[in-house]
N, C-alpha and C positions, 0 to 999 in steps of 0.2 A: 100567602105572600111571604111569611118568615120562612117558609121551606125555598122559597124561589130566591130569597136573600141569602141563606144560608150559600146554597147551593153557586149562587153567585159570588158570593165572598170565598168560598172554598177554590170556586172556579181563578177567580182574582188571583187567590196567593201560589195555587202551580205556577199562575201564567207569569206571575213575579218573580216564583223562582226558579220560573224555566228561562226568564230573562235574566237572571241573575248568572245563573250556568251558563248559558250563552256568552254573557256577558265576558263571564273568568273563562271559558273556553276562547272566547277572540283576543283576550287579553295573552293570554297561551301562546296562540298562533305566532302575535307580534312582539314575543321575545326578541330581543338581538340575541344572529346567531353568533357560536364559540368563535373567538379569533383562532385565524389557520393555525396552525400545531407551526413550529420552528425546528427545524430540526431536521435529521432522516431522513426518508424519503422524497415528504414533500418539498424539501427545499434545494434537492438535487436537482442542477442543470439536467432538462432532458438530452441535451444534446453530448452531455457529458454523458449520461447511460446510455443515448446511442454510440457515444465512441467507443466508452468497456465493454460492449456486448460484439463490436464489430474489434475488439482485442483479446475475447474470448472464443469468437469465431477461427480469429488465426490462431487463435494458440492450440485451438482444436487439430487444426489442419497441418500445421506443423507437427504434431505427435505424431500423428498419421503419414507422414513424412508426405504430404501431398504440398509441395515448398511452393511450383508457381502459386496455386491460390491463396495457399501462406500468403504468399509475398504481396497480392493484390490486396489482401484486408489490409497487414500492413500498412500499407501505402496510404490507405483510406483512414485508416487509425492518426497518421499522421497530420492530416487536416483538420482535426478535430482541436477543443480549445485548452484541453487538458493536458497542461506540460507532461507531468510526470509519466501519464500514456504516453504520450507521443515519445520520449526519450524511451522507455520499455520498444515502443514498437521499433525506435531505429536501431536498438541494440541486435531485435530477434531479427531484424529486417538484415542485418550484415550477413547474419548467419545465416539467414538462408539464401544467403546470394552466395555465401560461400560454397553451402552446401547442395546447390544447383551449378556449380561449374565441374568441369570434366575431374573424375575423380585422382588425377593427378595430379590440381590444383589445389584441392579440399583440404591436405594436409596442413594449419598454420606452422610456419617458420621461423620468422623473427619473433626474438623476446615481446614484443606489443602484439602480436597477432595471437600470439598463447594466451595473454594476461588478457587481451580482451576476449577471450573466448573462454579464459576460467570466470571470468566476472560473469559470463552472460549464463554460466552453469549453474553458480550462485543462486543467478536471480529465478530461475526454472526448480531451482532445490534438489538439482544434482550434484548433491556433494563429489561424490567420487569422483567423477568427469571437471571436474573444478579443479579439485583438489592436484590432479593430474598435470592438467595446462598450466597453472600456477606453479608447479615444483617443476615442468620443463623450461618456462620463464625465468623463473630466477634462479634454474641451472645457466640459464646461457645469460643472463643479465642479476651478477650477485649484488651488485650496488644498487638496484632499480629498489628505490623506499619503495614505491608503491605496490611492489608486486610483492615484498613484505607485509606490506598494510592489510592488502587483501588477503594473505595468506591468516595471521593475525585474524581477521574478521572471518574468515572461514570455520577457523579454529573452535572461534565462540560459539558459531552456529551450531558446531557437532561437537560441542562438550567439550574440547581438550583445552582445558585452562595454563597447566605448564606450556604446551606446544603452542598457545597463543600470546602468555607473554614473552618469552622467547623471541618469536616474529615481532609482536609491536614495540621491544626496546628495540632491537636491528631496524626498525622504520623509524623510529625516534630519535637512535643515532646517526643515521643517516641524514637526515631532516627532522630538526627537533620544532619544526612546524606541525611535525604529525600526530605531536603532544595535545596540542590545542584543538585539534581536529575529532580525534580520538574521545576528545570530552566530550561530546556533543552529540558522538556516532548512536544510533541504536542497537548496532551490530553488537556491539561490548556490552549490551547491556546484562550477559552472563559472569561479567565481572565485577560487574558493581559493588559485591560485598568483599570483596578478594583484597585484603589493606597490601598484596602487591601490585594491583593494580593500580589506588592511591598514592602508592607510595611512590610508582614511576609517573604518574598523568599531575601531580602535585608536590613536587617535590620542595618547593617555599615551604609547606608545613611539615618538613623534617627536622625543624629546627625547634618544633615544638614534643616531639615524641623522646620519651622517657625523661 
């Protein structure tokens, strides 16, 4: 009977602490799970990644110069909820309507039609082609601030620090609204350490130097 007691008792305490394990195993199970992550991916509108993926589709097709299908995602890009897409797609969207009409219309002419077609070279990171459209702009429009501006923010993009303050005092004197503007742009953000770049975009603290 002590062997059968034994045997029982031994039996008893697995069976306790196979209830026990159980017990911290179901306890396991019923964690709360992590709160969703904030941030990144997860918190990206899909509808916004469907609209960059149908802005990377045109801009695919575009390079390939195949412009009607350009033009179709475009168009579709614009419906989407994402301003800053949508103002991208109607910029490329001009341009390829430019560059789908008969090629003796292709050419831009007026000072606006240069500068809008150096901005949109800009925004592709074709400098040279920018750069181009922008110096026949404000060959034919010397007073145009903005086509200084952008030349100016051009500048920064491809390093020429002289050649860009140059252009955004000629924007500044022209409209010393472009002072204000300029402070804020990330374009200039190659100037930032440059004290003549300070020293034109803040010029109230000149009365503090030396």
């Amino acid at each position: 009977m002590a062997k059968v007691q034994k045997t029982s008792s031994s039996a008893s305490g697995r069976s306790k602490a196979s209830s026990k394990s159980a017990s911290k195993s179901k306890k396991k199970n019923v964690l709360p799970a992590p709160p969703p992550q904030r941030g990144g991916v997860e918190m990206v509108d899909p509808l916004v990644r469907a609209q960059m993926k149908l802005y990377e589709e045109a801009m695919g097709l575009f390079h390939q110069q195949k412009f009607q299908r350009s033009k179709q995602e475009l168009e579709k890009v614009l419906e989407g909820p994402s301003k800053e897409l949508a103002d991208r797609a109607r910029t490329h969207l001009r341009i390829v309507e430019q560059r789908m009409k008969p090629s003796s219309e292709q050419n831009p002419k007026s000072p606006e039609e240069h500068y809008q077609r150096g901005v949109a070279m800009m925004n592709l990171g074709r400098w040279d082609e920018a750069r181009e459209s922008l110096e026949k702009a404000r060959k034919l429009a010397p007073k145009a601030d903005h086509i200084h501006y952008a030349l100016a923010a051009l500048d920064c993009l491809t390093g020429e620090a002289d050649s860009a303050m140059a252009n955004l005092k000629i924007a500044i004197d022209l409209r010393p609204a472009n002072r204000f503007h300029a402070r804020n742009d990330e374009d200039f953000a190659f100037l930032q350490e440059d004290p003549r770049f300070t020293e034109l975009l803040y010029p109230e603290k000149d009365g503090y130097a030396g």
